[in-house]
C-alpha positions in Angstrom: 115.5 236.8 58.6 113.8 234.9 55.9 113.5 231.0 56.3 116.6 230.4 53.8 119.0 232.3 55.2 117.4 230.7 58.3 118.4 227.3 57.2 121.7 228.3 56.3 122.5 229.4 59.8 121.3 226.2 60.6 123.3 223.9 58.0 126.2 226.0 59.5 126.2 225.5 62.6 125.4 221.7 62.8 128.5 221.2 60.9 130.6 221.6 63.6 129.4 218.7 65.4 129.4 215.9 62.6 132.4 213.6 62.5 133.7 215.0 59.2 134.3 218.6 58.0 133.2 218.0 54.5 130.7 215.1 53.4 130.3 213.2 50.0 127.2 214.5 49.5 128.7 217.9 48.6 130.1 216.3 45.8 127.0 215.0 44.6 123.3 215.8 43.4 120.4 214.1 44.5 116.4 213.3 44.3 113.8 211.5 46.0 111.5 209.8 43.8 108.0 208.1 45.5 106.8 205.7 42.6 109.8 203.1 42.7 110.1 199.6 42.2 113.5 198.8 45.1 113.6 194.9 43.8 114.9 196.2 40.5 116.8 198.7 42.1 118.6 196.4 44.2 119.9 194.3 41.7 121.0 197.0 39.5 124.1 196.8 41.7 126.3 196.3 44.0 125.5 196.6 47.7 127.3 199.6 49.4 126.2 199.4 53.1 122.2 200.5 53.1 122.9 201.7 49.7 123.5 200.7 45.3 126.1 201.7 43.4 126.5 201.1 39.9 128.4 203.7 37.3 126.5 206.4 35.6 125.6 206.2 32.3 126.5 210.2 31.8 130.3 209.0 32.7 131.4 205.5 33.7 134.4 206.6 34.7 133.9 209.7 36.8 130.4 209.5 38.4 128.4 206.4 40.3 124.8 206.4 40.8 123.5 205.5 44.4 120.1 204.4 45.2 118.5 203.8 48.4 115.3 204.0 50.3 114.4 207.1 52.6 112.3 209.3 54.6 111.2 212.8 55.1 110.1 212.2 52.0 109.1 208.5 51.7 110.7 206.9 48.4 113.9 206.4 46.0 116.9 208.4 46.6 118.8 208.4 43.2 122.1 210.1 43.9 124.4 211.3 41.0 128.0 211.2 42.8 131.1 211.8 42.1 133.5 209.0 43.7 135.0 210.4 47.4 137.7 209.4 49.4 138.5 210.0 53.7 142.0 211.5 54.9 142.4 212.5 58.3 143.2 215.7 59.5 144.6 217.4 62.5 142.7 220.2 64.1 143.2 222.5 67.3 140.7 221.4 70.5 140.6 223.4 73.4 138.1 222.2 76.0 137.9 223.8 79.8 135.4 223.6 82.7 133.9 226.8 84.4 132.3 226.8 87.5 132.1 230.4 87.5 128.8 231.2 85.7 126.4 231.4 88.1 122.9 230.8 85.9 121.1 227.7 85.7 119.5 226.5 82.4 116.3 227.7 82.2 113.6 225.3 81.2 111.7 227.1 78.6 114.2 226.6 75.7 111.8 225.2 72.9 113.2 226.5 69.7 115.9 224.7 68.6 118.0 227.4 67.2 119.1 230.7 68.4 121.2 232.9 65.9 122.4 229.8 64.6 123.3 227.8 68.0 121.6 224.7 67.8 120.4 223.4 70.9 119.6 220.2 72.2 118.1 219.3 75.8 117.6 216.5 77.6 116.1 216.8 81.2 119.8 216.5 82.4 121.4 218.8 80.6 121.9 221.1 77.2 123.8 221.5 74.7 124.7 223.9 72.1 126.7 224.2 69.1 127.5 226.8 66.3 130.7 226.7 64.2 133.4 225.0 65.9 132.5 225.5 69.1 130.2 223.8 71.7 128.9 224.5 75.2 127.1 221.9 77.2 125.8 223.0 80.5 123.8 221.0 83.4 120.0 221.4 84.2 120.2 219.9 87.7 123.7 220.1 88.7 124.8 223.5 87.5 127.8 223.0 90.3 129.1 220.8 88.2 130.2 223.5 85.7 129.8 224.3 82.4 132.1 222.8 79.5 133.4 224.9 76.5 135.1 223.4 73.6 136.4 225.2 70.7 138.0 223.9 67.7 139.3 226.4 65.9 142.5 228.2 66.2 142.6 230.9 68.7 145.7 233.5 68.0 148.4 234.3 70.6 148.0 237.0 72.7 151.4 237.8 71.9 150.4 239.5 69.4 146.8 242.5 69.8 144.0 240.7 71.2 140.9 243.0 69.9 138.9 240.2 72.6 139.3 238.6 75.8 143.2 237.4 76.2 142.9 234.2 78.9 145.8 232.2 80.1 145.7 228.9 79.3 148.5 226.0 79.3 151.9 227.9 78.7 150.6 231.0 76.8 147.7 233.3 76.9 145.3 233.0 74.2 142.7 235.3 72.5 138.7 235.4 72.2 138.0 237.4 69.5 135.2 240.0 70.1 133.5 238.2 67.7 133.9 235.3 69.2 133.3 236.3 72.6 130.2 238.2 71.5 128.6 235.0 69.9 129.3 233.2 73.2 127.8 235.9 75.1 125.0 235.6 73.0 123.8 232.3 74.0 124.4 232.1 77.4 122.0 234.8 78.4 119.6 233.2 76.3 120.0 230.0 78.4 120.1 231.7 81.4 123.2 230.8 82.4 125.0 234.0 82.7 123.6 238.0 82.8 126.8 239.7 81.9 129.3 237.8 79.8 131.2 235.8 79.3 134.5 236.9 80.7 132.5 235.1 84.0 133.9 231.6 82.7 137.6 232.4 84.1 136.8 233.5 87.7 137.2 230.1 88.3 137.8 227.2 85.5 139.6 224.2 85.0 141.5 223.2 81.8 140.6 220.1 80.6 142.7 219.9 77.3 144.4 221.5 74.9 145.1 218.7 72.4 144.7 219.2 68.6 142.0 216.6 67.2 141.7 214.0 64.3 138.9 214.3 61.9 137.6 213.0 59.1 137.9 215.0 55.8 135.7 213.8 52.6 137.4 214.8 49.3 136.7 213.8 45.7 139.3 211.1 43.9 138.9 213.5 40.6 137.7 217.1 39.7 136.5 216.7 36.1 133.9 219.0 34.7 130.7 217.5 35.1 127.4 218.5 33.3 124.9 217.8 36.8 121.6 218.8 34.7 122.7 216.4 32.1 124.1 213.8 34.2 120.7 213.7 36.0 118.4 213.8 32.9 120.4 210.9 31.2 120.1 208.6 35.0 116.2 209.4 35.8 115.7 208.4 31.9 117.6 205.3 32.1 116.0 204.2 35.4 112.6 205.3 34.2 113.6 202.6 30.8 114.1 199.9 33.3 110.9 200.7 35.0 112.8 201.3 38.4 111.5 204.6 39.1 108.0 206.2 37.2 108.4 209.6 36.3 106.5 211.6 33.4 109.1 213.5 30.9 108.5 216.6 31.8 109.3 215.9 35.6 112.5 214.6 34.9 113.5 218.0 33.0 112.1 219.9 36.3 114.0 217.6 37.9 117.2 218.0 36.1 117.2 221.7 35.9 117.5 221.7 39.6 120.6 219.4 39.7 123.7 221.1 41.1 126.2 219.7 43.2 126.2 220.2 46.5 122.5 219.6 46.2 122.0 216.3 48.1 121.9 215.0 51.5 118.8 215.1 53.9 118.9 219.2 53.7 119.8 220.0 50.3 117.8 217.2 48.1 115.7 218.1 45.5 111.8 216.5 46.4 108.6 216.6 45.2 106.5 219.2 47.2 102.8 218.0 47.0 101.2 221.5 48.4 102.5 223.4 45.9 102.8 220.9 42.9 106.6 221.2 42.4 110.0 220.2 42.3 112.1 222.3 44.9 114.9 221.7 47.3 113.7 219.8 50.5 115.1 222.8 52.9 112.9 225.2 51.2 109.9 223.4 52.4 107.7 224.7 55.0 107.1 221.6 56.8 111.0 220.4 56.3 112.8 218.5 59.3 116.1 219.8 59.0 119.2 217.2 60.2 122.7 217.9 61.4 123.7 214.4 59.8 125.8 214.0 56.8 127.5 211.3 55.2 131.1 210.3 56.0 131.7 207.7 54.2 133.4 207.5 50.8 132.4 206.1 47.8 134.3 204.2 44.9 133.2 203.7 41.4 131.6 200.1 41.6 133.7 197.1 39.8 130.6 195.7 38.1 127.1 196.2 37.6 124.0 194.1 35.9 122.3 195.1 33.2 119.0 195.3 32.9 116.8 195.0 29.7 113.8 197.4 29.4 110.7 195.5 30.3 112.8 192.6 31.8 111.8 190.1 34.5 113.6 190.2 37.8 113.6 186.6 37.9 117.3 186.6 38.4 116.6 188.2 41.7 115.2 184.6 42.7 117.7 182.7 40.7 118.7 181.0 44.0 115.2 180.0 45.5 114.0 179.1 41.9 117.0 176.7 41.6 116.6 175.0 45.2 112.6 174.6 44.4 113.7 172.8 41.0 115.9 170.5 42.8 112.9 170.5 46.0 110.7 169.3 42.7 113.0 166.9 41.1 113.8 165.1 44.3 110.1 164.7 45.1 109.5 163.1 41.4 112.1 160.9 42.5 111.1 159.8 45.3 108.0 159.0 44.2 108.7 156.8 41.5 111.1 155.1 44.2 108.1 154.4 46.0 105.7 153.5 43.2 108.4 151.1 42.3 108.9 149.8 45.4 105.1 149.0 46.2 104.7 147.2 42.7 107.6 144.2 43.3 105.2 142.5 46.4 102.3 142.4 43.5 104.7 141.3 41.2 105.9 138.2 42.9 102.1 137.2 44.0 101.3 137.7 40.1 104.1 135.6 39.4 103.3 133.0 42.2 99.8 132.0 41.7 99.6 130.4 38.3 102.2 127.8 39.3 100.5 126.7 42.0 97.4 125.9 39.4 99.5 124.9 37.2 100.7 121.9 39.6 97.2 121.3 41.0 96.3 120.6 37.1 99.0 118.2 36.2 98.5 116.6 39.8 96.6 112.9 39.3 93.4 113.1 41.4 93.3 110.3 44.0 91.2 107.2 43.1 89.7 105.6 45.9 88.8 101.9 45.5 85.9 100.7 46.4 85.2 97.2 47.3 82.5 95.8 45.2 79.9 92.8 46.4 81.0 90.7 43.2 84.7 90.8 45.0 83.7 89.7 48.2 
């Protein structure tokens, strides 16, 4: 199995545990850039949770532009997207408990996938997932059972059951073989049966039976939409603004790999340093794949600021610039309160001291009288 069909198994089967069945970034195309400038970006826009919209200047009215920091690569994530909306859906949930299967989990599971089950271990317990349907199973308490839950519609056995037909609430339900194959599948990898998986319903409890509400991403519009173009016209405009740094012929790499769908932590395109070149991030050797996807929708933004090429971001500090004028004026203020205040003492001494001299000098000097000899 070669490593992309590897990673689709992969992208598959995760998607069965996220909180929505589709995601906006499968309406969208995306990049990671590494030579960015985030102060300019962040005031290109307006603040939508960790990320920045502002409208796309392929199509103002059909497309927003979202830019945010991120990792696995480090850098810019410029996101071309078309504007999403949530609606909630009703899906079928079955979920028992077995306490049947006799296996306990063994301990050398390392790989975390298995013909696309993805598994996840704790020292507790395990879990595994693929489609719509998940198994968890105990590492230290195997008595406590083993919990199935499948969310997808399993036929009536009313009708030919080419599977396993199991009773469950008020009418017997089918396993395809398919299905029960798959399930088979994993837990003799896991150790937690040898036979199959028929050994579930010696003994199980039924824990619900309850459809389920999820979350459903959908585009507000559908208009054809030029991704190549759209992305060529952003990554030159953001390069203009000196947001992003990227040499011409990048950005037409770059845009020749724009598609929709291509975007999220799987699908985006990145800049692969061993090899020199612009590829899908899922393609790389040393990629971290992730079951997370984004849920939440996105509207075209109201306004955006506009940013001259070569422009200052002092409007970024409009607000401590202000308060450090009126920090400045205030001081100049108060020192010329003081200055004034210290000079009316001196000015009242300066004022004081010639009248004194002025009355000593018109003041008659004091004759004393001397008694001569002639007048006694």
């Amino acid at each position: 199995m070669d490593f992309a069909t590897f990673t689709m198994i992969f992208l598959i089967a995760s998607s069965g545990a996220q909180t929505c069945l589709t995601s906006s970034e499968e309406f969208s195309a995306e990049v990671v850039i590494s030579t960015y400038d985030f102060q300019r970006a962040q005031i290109l826009g307006e603040k939508t949770g960790s990320l920045y919209a502002f409208p796309s200047q392929h199509n103002q009215e059909s497309l927003l532009v979202l830019v945010g920091e991120t990792t696995f690569p480090d850098g810019l994530s410029v996101r071309v997207q078309r504007p999403t909306e949530t609606r909630d859906i009703e899906r079928p949930h079955l979920k028992f408990v077995s306490y049947s299967l006799p296996g306990t989990v063994k301990t050398s599971l390392k790989t975390p996938l298995y013909y696309g089950w993805t598994i996840t271990c704790t020292e507790t317990e395990c879990t595994f997932e693929k489609d719509l349907n998940t198994i968890t199973a105990s590492r230290t308490h195997p008595e406590r059972g083993v919990t199935f839950e499948i969310e997808q519609e399993l036929p009536s056995c009313t009708e030919t059951c080419n599977g396993l037909c199991v009773a469950l609430a008020t009418e017997s339900r089918c396993f395809s073989t398919s299905l029960r194959n798959d399930i088979t599948s994993i837990l003799r990898y896991a150790n937690i049966t040898t036979t199959g998986f028929q050994d579930a319903f010696n003994s199980y409890r039924l824990v619900g039976t309850d459809g389920i509400t999820v979350r459903d991403i959908t585009p507000k519009n559908l208009p054809a939409i030029d991704w190549q173009e759209a992305m060529r016209e952003e990554l030159v405009h953001l390069d203009t603004l000196e947001i992003i740094t990227l040499e011409r012929k990048d950005i037409e790499l770059i845009s020749s790999l724009a598609r929709e769908g291509q975007a999220g932590h799987n699908y985006r395109i990145i800049y692969n340093e061993q090899t020199g070149t612009w590829m899908y991030y899922d393609r790389a050797d040393d990629a971290i794949l992730s079951s997370e996807r984004d849920c939440r929708a996105y509207d075209l933004p109201k306004k955006s600021l506009v940013i001259e090429p070569g422009a200052t971001i002092s409007t970024f500090y409009v607000i401590p610039l202000v308060l450090g004028i009126l920090g400045l004026i205030l001081l100049i203020v108060l020192i010329a309160v003081a200055r004034f205040l210290t000079r009316i003492p001196r000015a009242k001494a300066t004022h004081h001291v010639p009248h004194v001299a002025h009355a000593a000098h018109n003041r008659k000097p004091k004759q004393t009288v001397r008694k001569s000899r002639h007048n006694i």
